[in-house]
mmCIF entry with sequence, helices, sheets and N, C-alpha, C, O atoms, coordinates in Angstrom:
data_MODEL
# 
_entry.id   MODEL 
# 
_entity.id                         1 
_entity.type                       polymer 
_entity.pdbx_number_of_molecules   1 
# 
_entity_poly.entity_id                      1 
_entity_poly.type                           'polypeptide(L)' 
_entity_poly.nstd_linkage                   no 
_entity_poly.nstd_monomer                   no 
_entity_poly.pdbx_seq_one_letter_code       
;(UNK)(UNK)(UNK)(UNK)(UNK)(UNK)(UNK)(UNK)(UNK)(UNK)(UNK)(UNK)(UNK)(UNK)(UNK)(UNK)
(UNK)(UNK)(UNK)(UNK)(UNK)(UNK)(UNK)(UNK)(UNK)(UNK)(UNK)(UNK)(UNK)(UNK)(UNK)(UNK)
(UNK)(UNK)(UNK)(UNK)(UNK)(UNK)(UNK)(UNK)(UNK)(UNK)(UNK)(UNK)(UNK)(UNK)(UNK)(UNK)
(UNK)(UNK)
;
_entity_poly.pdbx_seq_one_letter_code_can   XXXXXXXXXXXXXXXXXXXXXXXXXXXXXXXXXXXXXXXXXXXXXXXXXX 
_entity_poly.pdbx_strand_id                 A 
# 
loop_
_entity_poly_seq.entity_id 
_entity_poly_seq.num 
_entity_poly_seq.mon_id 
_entity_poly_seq.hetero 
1 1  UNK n 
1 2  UNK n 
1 3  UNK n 
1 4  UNK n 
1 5  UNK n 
1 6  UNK n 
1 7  UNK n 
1 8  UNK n 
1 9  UNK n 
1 10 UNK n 
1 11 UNK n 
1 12 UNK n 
1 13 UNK n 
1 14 UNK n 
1 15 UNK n 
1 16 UNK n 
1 17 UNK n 
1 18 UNK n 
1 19 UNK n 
1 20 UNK n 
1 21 UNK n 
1 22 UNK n 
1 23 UNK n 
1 24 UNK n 
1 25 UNK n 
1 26 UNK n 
1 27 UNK n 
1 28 UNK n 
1 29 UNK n 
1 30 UNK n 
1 31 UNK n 
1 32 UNK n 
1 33 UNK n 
1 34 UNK n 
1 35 UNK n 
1 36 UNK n 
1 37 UNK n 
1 38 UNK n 
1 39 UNK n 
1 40 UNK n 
1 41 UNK n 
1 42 UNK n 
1 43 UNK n 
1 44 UNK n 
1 45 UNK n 
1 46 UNK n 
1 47 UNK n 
1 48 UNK n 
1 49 UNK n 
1 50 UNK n 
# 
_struct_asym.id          A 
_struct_asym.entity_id   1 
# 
loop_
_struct_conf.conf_type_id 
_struct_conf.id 
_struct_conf.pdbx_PDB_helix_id 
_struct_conf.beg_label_comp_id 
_struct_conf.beg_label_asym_id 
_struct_conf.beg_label_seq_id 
_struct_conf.pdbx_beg_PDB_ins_code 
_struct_conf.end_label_comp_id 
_struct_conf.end_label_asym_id 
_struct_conf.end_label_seq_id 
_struct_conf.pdbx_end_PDB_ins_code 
_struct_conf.beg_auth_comp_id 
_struct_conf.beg_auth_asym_id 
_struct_conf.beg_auth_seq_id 
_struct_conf.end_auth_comp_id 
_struct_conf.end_auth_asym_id 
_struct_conf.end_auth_seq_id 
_struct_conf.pdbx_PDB_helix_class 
_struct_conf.details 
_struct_conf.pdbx_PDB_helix_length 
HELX_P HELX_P1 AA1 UNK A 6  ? UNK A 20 ? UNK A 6  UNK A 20 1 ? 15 
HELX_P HELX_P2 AA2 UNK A 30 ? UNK A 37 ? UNK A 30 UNK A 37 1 ? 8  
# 
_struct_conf_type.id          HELX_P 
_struct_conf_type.criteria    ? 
_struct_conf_type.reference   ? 
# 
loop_
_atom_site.group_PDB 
_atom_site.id 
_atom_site.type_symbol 
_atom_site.label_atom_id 
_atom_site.label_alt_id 
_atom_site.label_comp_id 
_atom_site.label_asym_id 
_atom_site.label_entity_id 
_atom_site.label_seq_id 
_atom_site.pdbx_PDB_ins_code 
_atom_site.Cartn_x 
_atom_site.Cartn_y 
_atom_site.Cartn_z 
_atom_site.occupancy 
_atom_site.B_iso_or_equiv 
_atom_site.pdbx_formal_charge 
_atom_site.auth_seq_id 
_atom_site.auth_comp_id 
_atom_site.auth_asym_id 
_atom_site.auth_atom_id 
_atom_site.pdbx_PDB_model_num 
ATOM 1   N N  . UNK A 1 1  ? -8.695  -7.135  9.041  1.00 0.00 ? 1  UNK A N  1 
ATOM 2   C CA . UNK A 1 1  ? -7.819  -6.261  8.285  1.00 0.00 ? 1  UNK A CA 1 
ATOM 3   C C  . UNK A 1 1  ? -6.538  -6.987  7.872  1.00 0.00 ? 1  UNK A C  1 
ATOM 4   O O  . UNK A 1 1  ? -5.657  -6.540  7.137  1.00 0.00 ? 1  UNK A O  1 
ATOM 5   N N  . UNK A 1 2  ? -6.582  -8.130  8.443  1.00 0.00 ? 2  UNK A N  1 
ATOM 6   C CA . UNK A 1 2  ? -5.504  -8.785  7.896  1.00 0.00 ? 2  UNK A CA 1 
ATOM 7   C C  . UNK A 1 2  ? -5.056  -9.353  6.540  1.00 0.00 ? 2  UNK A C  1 
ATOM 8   O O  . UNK A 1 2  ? -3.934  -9.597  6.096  1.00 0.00 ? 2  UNK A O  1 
ATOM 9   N N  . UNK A 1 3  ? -6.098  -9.466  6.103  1.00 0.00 ? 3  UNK A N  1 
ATOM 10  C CA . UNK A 1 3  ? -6.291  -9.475  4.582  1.00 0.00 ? 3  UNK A CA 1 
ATOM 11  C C  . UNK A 1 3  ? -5.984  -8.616  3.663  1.00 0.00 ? 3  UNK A C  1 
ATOM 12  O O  . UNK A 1 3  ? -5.669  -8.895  2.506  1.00 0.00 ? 3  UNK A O  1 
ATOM 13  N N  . UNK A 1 4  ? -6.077  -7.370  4.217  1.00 0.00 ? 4  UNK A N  1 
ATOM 14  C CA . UNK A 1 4  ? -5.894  -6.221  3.308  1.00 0.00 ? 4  UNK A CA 1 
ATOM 15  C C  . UNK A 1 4  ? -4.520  -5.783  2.846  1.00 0.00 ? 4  UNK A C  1 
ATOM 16  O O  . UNK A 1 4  ? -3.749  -5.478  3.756  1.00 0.00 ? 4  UNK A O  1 
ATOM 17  N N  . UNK A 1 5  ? -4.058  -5.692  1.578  1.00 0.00 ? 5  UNK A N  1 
ATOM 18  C CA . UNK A 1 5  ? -3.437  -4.769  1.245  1.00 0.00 ? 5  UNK A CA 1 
ATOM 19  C C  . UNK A 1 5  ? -3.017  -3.787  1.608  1.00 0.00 ? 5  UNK A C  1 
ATOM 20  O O  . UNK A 1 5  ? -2.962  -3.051  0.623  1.00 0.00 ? 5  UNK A O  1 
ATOM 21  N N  . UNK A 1 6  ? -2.522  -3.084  2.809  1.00 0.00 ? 6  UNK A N  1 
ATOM 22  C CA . UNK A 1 6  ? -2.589  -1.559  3.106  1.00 0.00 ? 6  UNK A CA 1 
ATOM 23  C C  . UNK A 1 6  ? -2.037  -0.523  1.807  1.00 0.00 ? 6  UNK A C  1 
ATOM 24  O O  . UNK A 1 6  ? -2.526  0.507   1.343  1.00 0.00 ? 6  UNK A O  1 
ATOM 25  N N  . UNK A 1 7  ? -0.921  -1.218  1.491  1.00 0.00 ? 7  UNK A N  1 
ATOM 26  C CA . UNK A 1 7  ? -0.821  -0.005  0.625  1.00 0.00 ? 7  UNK A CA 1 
ATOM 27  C C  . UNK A 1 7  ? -1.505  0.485   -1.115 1.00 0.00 ? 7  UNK A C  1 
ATOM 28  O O  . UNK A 1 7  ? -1.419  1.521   -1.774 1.00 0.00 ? 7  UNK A O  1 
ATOM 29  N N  . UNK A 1 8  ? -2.324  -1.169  -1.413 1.00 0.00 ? 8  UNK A N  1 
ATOM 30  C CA . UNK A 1 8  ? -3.275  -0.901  -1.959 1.00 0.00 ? 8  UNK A CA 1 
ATOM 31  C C  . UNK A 1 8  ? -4.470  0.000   -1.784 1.00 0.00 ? 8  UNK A C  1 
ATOM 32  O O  . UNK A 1 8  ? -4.816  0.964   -2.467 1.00 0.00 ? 8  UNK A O  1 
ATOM 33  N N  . UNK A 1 9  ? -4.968  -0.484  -0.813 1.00 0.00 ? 9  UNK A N  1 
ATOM 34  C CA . UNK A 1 9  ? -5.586  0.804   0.033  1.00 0.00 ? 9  UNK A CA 1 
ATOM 35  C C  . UNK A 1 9  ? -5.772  1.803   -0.200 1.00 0.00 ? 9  UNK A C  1 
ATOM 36  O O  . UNK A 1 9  ? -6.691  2.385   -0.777 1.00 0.00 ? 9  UNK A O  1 
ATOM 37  N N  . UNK A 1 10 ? -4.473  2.228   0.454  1.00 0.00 ? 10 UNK A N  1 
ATOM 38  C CA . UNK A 1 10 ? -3.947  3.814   0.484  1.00 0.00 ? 10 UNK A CA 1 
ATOM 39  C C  . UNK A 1 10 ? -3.882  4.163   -1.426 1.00 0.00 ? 10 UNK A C  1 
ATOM 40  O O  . UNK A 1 10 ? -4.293  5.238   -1.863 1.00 0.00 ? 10 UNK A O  1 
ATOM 41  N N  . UNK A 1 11 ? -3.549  3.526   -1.964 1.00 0.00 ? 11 UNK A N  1 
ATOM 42  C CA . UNK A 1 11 ? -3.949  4.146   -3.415 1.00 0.00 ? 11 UNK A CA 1 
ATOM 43  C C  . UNK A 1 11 ? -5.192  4.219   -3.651 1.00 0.00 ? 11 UNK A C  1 
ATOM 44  O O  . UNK A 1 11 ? -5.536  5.249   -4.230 1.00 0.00 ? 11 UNK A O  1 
ATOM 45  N N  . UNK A 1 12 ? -5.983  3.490   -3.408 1.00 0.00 ? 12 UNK A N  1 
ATOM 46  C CA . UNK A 1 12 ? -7.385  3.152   -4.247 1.00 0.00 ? 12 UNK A CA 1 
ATOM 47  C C  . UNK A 1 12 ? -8.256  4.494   -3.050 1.00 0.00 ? 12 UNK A C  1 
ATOM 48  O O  . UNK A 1 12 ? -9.367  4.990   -3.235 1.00 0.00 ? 12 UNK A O  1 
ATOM 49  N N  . UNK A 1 13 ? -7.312  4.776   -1.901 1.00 0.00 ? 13 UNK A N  1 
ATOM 50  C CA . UNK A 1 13 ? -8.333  6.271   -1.108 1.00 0.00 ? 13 UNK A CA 1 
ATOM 51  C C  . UNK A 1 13 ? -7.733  7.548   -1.553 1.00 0.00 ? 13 UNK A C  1 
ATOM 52  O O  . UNK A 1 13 ? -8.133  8.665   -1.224 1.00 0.00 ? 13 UNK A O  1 
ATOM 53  N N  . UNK A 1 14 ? -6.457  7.205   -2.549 1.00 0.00 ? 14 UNK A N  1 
ATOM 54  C CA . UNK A 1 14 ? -5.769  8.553   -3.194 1.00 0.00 ? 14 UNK A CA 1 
ATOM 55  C C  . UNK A 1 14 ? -6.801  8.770   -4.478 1.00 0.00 ? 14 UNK A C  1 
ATOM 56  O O  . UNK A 1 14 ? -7.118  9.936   -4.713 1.00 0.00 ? 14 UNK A O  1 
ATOM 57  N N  . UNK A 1 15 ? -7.279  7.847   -5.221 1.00 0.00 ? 15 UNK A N  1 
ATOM 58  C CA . UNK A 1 15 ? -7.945  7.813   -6.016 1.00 0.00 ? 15 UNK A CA 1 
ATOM 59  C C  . UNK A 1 15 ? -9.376  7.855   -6.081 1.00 0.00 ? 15 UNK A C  1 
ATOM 60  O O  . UNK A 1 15 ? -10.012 7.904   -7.134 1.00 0.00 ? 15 UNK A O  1 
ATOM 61  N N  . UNK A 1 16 ? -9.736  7.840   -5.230 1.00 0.00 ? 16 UNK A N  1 
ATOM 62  C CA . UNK A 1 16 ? -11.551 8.003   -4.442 1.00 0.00 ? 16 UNK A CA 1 
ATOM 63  C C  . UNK A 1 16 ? -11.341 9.434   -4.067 1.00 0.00 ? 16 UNK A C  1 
ATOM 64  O O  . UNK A 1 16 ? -12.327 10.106  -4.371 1.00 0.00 ? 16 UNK A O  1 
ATOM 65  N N  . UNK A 1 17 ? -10.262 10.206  -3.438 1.00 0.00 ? 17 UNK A N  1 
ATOM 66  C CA . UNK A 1 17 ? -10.004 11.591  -3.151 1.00 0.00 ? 17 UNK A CA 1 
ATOM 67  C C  . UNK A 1 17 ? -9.857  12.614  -3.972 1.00 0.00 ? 17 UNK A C  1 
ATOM 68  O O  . UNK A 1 17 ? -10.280 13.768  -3.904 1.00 0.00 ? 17 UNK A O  1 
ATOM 69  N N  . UNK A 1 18 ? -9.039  11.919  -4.966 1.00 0.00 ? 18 UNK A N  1 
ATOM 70  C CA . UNK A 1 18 ? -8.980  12.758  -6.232 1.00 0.00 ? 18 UNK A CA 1 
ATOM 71  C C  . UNK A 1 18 ? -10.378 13.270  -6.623 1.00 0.00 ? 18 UNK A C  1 
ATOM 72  O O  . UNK A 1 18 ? -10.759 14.433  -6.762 1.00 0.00 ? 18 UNK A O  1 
ATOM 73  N N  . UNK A 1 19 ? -11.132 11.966  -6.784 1.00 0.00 ? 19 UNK A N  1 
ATOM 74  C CA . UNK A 1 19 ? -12.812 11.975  -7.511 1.00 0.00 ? 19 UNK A CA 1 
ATOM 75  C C  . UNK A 1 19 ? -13.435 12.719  -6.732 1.00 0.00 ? 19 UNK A C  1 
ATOM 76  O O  . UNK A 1 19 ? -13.927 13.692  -7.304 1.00 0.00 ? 19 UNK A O  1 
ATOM 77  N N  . UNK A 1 20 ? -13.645 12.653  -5.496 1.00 0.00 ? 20 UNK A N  1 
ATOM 78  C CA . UNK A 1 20 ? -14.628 12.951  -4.698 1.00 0.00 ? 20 UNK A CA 1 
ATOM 79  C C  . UNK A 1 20 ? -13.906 14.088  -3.541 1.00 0.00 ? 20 UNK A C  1 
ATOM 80  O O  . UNK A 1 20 ? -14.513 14.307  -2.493 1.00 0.00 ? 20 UNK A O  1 
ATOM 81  N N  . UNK A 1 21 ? -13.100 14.507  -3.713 1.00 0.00 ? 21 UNK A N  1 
ATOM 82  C CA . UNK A 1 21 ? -12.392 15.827  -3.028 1.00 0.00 ? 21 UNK A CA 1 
ATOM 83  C C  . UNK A 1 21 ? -13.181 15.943  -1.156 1.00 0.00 ? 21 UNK A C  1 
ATOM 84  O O  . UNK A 1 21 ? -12.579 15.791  -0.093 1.00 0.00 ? 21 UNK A O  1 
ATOM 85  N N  . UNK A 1 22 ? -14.450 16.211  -1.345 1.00 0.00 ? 22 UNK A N  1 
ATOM 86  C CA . UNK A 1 22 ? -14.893 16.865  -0.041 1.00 0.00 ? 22 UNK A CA 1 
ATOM 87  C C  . UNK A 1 22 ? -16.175 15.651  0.258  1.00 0.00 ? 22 UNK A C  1 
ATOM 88  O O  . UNK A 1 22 ? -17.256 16.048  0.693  1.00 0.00 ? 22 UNK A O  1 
ATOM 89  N N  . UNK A 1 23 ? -15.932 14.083  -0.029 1.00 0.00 ? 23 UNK A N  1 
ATOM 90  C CA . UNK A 1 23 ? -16.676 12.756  0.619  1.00 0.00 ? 23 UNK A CA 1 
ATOM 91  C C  . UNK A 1 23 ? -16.676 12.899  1.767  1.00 0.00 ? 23 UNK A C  1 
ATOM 92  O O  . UNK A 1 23 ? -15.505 13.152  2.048  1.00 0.00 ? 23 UNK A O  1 
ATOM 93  N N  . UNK A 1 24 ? -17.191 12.901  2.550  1.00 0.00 ? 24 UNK A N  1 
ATOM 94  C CA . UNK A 1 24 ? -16.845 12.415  4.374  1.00 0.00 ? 24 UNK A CA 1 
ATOM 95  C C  . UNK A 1 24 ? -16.428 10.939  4.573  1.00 0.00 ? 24 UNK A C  1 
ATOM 96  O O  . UNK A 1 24 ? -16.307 10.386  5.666  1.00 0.00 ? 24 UNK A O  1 
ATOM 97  N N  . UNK A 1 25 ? -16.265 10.490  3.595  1.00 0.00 ? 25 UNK A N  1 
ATOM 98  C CA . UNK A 1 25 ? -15.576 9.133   3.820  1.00 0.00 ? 25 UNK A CA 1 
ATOM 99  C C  . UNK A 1 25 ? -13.948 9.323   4.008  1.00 0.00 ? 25 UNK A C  1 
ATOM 100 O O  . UNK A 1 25 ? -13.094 8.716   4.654  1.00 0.00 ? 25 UNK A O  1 
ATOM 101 N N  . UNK A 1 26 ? -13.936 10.551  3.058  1.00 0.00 ? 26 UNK A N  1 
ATOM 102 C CA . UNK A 1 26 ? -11.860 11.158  3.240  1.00 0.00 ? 26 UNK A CA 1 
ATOM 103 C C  . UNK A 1 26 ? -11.813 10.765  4.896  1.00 0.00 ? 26 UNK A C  1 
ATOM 104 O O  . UNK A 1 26 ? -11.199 9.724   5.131  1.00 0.00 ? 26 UNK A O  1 
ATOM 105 N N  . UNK A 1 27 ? -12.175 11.211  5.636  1.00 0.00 ? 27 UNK A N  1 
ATOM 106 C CA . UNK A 1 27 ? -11.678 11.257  6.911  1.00 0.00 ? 27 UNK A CA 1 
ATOM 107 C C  . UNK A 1 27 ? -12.094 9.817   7.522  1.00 0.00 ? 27 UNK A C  1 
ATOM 108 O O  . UNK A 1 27 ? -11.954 9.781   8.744  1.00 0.00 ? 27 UNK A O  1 
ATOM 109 N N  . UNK A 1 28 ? -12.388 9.088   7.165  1.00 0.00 ? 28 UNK A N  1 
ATOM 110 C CA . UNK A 1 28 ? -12.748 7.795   8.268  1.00 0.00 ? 28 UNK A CA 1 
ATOM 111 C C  . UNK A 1 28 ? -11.349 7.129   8.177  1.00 0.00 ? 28 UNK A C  1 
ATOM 112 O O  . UNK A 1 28 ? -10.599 7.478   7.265  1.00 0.00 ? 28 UNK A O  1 
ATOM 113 N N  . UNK A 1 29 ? -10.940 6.148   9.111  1.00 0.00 ? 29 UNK A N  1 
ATOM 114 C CA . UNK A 1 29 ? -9.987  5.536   8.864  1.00 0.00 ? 29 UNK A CA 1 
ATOM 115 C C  . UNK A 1 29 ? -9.985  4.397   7.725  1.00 0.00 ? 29 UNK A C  1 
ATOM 116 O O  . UNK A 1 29 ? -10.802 4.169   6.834  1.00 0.00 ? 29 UNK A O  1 
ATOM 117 N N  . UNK A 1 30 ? -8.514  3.625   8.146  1.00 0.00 ? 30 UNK A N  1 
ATOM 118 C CA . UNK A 1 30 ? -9.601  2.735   6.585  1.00 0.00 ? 30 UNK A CA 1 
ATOM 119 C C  . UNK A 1 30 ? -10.311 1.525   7.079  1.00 0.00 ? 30 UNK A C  1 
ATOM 120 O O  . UNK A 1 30 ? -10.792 0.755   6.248  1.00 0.00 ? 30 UNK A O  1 
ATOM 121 N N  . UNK A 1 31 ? -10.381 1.376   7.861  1.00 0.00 ? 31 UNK A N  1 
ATOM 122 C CA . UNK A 1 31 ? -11.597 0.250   8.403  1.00 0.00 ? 31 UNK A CA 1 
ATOM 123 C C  . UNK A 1 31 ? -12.948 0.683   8.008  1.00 0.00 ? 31 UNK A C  1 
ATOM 124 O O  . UNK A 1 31 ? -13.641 -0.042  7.293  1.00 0.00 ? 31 UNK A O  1 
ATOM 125 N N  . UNK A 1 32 ? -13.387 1.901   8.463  1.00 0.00 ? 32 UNK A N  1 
ATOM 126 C CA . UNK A 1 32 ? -14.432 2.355   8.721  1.00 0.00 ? 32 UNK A CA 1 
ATOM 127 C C  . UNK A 1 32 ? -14.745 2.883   6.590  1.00 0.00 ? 32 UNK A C  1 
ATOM 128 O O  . UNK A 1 32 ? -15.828 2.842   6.005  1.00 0.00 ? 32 UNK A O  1 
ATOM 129 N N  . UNK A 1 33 ? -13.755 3.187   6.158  1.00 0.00 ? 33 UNK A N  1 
ATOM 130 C CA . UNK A 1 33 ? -13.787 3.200   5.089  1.00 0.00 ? 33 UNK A CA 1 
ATOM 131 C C  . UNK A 1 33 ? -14.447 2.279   3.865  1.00 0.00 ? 33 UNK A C  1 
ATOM 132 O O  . UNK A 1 33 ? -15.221 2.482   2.930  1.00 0.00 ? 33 UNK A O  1 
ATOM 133 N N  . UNK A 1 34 ? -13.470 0.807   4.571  1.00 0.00 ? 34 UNK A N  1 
ATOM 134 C CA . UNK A 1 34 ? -14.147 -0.472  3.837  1.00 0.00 ? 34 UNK A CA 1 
ATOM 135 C C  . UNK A 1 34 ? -15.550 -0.936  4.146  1.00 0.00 ? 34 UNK A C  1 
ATOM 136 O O  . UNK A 1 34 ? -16.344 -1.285  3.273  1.00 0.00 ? 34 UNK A O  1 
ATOM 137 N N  . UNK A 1 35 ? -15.864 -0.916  5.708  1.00 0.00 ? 35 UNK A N  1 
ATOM 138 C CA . UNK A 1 35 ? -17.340 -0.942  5.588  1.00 0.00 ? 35 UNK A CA 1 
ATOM 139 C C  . UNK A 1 35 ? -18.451 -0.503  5.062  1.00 0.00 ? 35 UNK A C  1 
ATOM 140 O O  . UNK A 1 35 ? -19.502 -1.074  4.771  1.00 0.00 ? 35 UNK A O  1 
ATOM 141 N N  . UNK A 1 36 ? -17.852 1.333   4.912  1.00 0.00 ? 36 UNK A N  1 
ATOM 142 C CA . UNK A 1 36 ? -18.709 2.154   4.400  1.00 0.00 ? 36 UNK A CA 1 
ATOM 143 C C  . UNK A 1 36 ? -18.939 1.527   2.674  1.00 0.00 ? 36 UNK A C  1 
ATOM 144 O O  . UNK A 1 36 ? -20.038 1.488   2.121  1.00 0.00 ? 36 UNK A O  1 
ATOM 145 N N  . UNK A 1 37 ? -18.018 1.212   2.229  1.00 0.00 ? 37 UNK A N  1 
ATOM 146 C CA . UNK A 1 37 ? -17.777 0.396   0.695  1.00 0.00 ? 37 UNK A CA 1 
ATOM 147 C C  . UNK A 1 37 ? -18.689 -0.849  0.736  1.00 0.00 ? 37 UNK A C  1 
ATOM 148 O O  . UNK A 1 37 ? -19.377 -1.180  -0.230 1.00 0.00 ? 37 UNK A O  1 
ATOM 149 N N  . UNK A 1 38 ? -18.657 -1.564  1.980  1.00 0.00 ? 38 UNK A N  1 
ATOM 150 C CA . UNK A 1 38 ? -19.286 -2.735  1.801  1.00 0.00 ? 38 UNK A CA 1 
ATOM 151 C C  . UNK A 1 38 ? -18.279 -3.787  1.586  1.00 0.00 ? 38 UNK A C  1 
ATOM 152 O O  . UNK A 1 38 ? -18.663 -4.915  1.277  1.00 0.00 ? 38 UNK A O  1 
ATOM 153 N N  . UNK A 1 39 ? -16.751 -3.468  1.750  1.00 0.00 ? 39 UNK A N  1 
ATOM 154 C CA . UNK A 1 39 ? -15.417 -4.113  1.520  1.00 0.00 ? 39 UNK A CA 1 
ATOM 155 C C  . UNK A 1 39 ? -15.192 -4.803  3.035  1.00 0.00 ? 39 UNK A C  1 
ATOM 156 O O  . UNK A 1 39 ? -14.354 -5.673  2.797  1.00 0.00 ? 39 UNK A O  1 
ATOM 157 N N  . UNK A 1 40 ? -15.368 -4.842  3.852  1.00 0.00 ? 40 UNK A N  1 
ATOM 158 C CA . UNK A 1 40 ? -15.080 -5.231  5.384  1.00 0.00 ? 40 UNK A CA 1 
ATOM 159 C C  . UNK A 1 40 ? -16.944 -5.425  5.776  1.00 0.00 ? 40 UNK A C  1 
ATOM 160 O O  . UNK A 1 40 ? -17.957 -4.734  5.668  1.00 0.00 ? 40 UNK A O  1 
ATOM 161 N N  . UNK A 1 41 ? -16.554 -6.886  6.301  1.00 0.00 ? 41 UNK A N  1 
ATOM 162 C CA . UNK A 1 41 ? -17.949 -7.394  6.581  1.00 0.00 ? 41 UNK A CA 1 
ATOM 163 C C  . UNK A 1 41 ? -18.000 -8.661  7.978  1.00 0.00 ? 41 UNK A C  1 
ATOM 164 O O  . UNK A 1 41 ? -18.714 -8.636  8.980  1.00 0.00 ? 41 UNK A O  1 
ATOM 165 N N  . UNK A 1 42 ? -17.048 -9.610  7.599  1.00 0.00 ? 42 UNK A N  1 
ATOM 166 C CA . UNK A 1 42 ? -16.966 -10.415 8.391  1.00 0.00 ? 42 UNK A CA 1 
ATOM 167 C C  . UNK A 1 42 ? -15.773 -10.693 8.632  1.00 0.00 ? 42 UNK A C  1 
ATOM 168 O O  . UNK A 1 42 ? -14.900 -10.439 7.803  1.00 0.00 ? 42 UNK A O  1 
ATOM 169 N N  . UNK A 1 43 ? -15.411 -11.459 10.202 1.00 0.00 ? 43 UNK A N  1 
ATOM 170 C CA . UNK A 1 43 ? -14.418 -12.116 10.618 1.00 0.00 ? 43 UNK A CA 1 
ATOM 171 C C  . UNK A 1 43 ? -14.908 -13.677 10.327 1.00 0.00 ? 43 UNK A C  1 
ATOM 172 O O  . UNK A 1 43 ? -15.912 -14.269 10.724 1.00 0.00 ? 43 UNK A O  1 
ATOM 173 N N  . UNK A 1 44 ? -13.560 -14.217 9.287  1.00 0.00 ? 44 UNK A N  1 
ATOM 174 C CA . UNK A 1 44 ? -14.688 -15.655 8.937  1.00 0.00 ? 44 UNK A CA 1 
ATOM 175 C C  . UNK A 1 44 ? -14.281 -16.917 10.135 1.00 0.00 ? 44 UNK A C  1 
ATOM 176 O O  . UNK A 1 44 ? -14.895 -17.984 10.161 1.00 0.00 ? 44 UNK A O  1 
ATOM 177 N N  . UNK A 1 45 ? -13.399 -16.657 10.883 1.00 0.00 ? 45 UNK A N  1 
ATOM 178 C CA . UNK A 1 45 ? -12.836 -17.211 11.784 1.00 0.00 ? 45 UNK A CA 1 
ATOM 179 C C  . UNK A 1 45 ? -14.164 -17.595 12.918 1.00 0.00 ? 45 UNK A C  1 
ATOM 180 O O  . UNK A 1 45 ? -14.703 -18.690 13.083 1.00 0.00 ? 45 UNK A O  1 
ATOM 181 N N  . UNK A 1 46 ? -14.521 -15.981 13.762 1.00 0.00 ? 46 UNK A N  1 
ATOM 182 C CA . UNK A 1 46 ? -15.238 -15.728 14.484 1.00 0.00 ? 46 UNK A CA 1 
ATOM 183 C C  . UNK A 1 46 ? -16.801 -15.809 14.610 1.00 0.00 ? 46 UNK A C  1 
ATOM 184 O O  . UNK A 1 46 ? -17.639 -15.771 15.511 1.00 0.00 ? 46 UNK A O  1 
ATOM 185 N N  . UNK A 1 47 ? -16.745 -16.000 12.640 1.00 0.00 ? 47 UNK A N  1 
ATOM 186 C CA . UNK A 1 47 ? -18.882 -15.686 12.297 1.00 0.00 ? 47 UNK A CA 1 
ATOM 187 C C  . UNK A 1 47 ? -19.106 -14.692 12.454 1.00 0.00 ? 47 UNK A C  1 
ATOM 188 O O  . UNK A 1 47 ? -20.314 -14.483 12.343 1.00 0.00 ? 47 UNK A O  1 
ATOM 189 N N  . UNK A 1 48 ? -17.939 -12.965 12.919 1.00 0.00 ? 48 UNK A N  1 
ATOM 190 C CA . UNK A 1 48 ? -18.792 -12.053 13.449 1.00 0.00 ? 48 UNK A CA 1 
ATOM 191 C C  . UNK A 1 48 ? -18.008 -10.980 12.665 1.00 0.00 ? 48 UNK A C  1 
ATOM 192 O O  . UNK A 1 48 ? -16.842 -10.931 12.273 1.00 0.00 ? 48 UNK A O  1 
ATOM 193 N N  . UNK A 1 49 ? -19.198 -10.025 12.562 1.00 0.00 ? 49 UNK A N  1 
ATOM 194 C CA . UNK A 1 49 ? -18.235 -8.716  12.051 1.00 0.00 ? 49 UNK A CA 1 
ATOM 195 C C  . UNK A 1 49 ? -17.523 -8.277  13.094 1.00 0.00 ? 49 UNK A C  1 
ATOM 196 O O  . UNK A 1 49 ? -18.029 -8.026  14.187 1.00 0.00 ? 49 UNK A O  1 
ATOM 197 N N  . UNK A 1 50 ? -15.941 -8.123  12.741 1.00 0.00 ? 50 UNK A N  1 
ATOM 198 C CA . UNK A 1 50 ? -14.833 -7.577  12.981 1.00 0.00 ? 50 UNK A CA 1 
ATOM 199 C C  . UNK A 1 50 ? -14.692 -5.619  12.978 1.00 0.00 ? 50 UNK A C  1 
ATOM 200 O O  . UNK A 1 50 ? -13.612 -5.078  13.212 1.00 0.00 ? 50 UNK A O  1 
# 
């Protein structure tokens, strides 16, 4: 997550909310968010998902 933008983020899940009002993705945090996207995959440090 160190990579990330947070407050990019937080716009681009204001804007996925707008679209999609009642996703069950609204409620994940945003980790669990980016995976669900396919955006969070690996730690390239470690070789391992993070």
């Amino acid at each position: 997550m160190d990579d990330i933008d947070i407050p990019t983020l937080e716009r681009y899940r204001m804007l996925f909310k707008t679209d999609h009002p009642d996703h069950v993705w609204n409620n994940l945090s945003h980790k669990e968010f980016l995976i669900q996207l396919g955006g969070y995959l690996m730690n390239r440090r470690e070789k391992q998902k993070d």
